[in-house]
C-alpha positions in Angstrom: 164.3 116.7 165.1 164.5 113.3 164.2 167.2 110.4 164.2 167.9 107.4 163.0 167.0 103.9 164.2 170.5 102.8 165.7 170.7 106.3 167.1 167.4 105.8 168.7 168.7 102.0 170.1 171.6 103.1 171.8 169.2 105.8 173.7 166.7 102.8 174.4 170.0 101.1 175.3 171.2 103.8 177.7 167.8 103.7 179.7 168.1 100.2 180.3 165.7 98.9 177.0 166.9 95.4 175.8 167.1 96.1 172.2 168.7 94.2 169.1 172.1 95.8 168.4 174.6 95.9 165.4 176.5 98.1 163.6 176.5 100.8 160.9 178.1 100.4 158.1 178.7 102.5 155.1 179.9 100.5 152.4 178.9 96.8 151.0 182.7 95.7 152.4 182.0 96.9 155.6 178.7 95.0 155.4 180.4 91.7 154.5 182.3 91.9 157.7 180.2 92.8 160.1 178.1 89.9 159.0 180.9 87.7 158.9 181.6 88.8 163.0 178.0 88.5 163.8 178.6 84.5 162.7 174.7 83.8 161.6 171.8 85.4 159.6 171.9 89.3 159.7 169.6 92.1 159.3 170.5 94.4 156.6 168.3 97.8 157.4 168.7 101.5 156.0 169.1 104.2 158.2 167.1 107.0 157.2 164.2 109.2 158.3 161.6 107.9 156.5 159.2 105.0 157.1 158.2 102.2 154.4 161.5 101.3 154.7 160.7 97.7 154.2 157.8 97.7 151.3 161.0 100.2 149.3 163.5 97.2 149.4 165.1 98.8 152.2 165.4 96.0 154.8 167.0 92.5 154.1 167.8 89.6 155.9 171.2 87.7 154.9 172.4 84.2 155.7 175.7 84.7 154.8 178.2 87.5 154.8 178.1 87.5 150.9 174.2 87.7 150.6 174.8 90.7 153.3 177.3 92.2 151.2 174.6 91.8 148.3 171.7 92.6 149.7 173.6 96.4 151.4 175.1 97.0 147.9 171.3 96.9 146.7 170.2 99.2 149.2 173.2 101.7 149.9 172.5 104.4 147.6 168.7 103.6 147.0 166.2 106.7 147.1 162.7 105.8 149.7 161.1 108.7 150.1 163.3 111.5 148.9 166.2 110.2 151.1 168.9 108.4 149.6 170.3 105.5 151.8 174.1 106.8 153.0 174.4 104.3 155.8 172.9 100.4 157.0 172.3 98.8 160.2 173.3 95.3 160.4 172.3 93.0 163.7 171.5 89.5 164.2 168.2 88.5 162.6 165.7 87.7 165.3 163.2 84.7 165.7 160.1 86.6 166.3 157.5 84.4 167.8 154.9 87.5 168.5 155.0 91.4 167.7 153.8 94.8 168.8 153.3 98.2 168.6 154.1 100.5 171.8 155.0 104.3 171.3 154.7 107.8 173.6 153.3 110.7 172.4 152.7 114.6 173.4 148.8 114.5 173.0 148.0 118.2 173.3 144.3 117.2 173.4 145.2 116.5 177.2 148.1 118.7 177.9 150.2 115.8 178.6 151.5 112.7 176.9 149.5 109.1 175.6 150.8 106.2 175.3 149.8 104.3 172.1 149.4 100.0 171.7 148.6 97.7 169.2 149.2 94.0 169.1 149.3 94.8 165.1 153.0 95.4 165.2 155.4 95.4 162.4 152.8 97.5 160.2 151.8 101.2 160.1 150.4 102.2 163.0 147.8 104.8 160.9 146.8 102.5 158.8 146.1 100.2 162.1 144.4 103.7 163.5 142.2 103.8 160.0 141.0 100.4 159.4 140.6 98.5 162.8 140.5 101.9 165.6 139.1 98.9 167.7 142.8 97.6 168.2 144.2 100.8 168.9 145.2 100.8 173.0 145.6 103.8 175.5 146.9 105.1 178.2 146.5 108.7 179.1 149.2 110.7 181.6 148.2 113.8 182.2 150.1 114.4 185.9 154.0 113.6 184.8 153.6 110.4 186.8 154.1 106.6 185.4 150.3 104.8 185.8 152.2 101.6 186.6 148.5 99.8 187.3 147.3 101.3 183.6 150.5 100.5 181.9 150.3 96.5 183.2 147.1 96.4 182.2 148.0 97.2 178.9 150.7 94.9 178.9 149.1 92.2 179.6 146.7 92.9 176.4 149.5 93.5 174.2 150.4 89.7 174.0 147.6 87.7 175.8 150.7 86.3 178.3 151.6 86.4 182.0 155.3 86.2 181.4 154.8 88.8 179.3 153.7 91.7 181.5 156.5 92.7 183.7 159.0 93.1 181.1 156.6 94.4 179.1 155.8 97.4 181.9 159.1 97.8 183.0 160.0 99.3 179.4 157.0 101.1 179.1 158.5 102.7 182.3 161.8 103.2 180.8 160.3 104.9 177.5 158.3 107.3 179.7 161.5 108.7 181.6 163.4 108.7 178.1 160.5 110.7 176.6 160.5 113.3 179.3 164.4 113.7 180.1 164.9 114.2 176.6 162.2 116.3 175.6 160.8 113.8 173.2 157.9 114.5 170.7 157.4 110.9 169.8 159.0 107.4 170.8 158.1 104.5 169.4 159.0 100.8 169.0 157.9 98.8 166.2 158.2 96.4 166.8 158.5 95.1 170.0 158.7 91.4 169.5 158.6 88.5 171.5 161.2 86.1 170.6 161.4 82.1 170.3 162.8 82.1 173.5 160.4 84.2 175.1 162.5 87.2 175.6 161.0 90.7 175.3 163.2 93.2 173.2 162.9 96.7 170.8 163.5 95.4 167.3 163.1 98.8 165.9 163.2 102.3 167.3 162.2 105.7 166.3 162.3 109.2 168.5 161.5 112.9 167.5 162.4 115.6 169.7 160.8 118.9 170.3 163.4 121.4 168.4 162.6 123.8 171.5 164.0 121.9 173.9 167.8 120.9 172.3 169.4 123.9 174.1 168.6 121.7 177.0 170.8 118.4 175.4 173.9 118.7 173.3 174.0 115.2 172.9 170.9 114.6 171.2 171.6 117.9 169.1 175.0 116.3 168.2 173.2 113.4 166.8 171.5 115.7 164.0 171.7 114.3 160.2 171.9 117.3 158.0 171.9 114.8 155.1 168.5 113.9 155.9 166.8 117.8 156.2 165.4 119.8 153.9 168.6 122.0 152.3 166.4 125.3 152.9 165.4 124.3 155.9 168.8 123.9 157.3 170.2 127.0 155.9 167.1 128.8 157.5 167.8 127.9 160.8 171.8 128.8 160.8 170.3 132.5 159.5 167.9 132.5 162.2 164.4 132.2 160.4 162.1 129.8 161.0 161.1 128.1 157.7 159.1 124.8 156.4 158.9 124.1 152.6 155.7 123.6 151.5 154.3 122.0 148.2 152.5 125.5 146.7 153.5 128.1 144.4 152.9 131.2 147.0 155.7 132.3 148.8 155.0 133.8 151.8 157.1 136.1 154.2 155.6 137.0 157.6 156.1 138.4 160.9 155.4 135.2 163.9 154.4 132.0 163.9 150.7 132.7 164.5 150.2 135.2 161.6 152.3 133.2 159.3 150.0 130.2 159.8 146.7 132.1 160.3 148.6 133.5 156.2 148.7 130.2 154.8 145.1 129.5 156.2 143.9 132.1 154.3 145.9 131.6 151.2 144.4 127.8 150.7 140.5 129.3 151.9 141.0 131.8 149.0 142.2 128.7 146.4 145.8 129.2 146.6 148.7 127.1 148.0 151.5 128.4 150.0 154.5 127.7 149.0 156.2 127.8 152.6 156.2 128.8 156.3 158.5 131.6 156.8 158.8 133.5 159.9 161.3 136.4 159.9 161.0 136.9 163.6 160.4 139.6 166.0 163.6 141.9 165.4 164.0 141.5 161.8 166.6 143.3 160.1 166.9 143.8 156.1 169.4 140.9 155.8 167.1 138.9 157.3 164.6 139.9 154.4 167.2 139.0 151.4 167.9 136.0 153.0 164.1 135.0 153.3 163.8 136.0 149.9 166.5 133.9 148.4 164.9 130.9 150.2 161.7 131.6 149.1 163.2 131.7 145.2 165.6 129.2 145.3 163.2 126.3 145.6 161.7 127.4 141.9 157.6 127.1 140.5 157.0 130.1 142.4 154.3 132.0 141.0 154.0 135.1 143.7 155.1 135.8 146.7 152.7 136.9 149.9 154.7 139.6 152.7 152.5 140.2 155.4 154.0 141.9 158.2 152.3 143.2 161.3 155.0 145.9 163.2 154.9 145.1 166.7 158.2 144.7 167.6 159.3 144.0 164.3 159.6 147.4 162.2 158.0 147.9 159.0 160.4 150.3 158.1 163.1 147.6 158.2 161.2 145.3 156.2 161.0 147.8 153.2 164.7 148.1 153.8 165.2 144.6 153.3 162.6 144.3 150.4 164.7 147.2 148.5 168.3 145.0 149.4 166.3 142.3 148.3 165.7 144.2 144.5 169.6 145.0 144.0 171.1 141.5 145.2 168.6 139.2 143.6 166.7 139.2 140.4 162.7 138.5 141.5 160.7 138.1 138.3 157.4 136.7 140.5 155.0 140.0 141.3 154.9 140.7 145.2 152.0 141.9 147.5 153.0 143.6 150.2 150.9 144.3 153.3 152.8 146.5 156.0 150.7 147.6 159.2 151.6 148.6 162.6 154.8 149.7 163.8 156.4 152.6 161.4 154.0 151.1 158.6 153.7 154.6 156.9 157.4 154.9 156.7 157.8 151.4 155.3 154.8 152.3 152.7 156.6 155.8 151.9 159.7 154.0 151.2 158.4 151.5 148.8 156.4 153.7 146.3 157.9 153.7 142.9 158.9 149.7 143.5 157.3 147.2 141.4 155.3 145.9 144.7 151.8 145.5 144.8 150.6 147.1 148.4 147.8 146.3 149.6 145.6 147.6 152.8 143.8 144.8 154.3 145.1 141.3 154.8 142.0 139.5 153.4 142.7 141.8 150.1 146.2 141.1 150.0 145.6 137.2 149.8 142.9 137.4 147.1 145.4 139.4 145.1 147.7 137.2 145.3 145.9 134.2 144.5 144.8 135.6 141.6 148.1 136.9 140.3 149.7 133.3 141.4 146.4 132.1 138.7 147.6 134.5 136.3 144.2 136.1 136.2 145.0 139.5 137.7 145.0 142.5 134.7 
């Protein structure tokens, strides 16, 4: 789950990170005052969960309330990335004498978490990563404890300055406990600046959170922007199915996480593109399978659709229930392949003879048919 920046400062803020903070605002009025109260130059920044926020026209400074006023009427409303601007920050514009990157990572490569550092701040981190690796700094933790040596070491790279590598630490420190109280999948500031007057502060923050872990923290689930998700993605997860839209023209329908990726594996090795991940879960039930349909449709260009079940604990009888439902409530002009095995799978096959579904045995031969049909080759 992601946020947005001034969501992500006032968690910096809470665990004692000196960051730059202002105000949201909704409206170009609303602007005009705020930078009018803040008496000086303003940052005018949109709040969404993209990055390339600033190359989009996204991110403006103002030296008087009416450039601010001008400069959020520009970007309120403005489309980066898919995600239309609803909302600005506006802080005090900072005199940045030097800039960083610093972010905190789960680096499954180790089984724990990495800290990542550049003294390129204020730019893309990959690109950084692509062009230069050289400038890219580490810290591995792979025991749940600060390195407190490591981390001043890399401090004290980050900006080449004694007076630089306590503070410098100290929210390294602060970012670490953040990251692990609240289940974080990524923090990052960029950048963390240095100002004129040598203080050390997060000019920009940005935190994902492992989606497993919210049961744990109502607050950070409260902080969710709906207006920022994928439509079907959200109306998934209030019908309990785990789905990610995809750029393909396959739609797929399986049974667990691991089969519905090993699926769309297959799908690309054989030429295709999936269209989606959709899991139905363990228990599925035949509502479950019209609602997975409708999703599956209702994002359009789909060519054919993949359902690949495996009956363990999920019944393949139910899923040609569901399939059937799925015939009288929705119209479904795409052909199907259908792959049932395990778990009542001759009842399930039994039920759907005389459908216009294509079954097929083996999963290897359900893909390549439906790669084909999705091609338009099949007789």
């Amino acid at each position: 789950m992601k946020i947005h920046e001034y969501q992500a400062k006032e968690l910096f803020h809470d665990y004692g990170i000196v960051v730059s903070r202002g105000a949201v605002a909704e409206t170009a009025a609303e602007v005009r005052k705020l930078a009018g109260e803040a008496g000086g130059p303003v940052a005018v920044k949109a709040q969404v969960h993209v990055g390339g926020r600033g190359k989009a026209g996204g991110v403006k400074v103002a030296q008087t309330p009416e450039e601010a006023e001008t400069a959020a009427s520009e970007i309120l409303g403005l489309n980066i990335k898919g995600s239309i601007v609803r909302k600005v920050l506006v802080e005090p514009a900072s005199s940045i004498d030097r800039e960083a990157y610093l972010g905190l990572i789960v680096d499954r490569a180790i089984k724990g978490v990495t800290f990542i550092a550049s003294a390129e701040g204020g730019v893309e981190i990959e690109e950084v990563a692509r062009t230069h690796p050289e400038k890219i700094l580490r810290v591995e933790i792979t025991d749940g404890v600060f390195p407190a040596d490591a981390a001043r070491t890399l401090a004290g790279n980050l900006f080449e300055d004694p007076a630089t590598v306590e503070p410098v630490t100290d929210i390294m420190e602060k970012l670490f406990l953040l990251f692990l109280e609240k289940d974080c999948s990524l923090a990052e500031i960029n950048p963390l600046v240095v100002t004129v007057s040598g203080d050390v502060l997060a000019l920009d923050g940005k935190i994902n959170f492992d989606e497993n872990g919210l049961f744990k923290h109502e607050d950070i689930e409260a902080l969710r922007d709906l207006n920022e998700e994928n439509p079907s993605e959200v109306e998934a997860r209030e019908k309990g199915l785990s789905y990610v839209d995809l750029d393909g023209d396959i739609g797929c329908m399986v049974n667990g996480a691991g089969l519905a990726m090993a699926t769309m594996d297959m799908i690309k090795l054989c030429g295709g593109e999936p269209a989606n991940f959709l899991d139905v879960g363990g228990s599925s039930n035949p509502e479950k399978v019209v609602n997975a349909f409708r999703l599956i449709l209702g994002k359009g260009g789909i060519k054919a659709i993949m359902i690949n079940i495996f009956g363990g604990i999920t019944r393949c009888d139910d899923i040609a229930r569901g399939i059937l439902q799925a015939f009288e409530a929705i119209e479904i002009d795409v052909p199907i392949v259908v792959r049932l095995s395990g778990t009542n799978a001759v009842e399930g096959r039994a039920m759907l003879e005389g459908s216009p579904l294509i079954p097929a045995e083996s999963f290897s031969g359900a893909v390549k048919k439906v790669v084909e049909l999705s091609e338009g080759s099949a007789a």
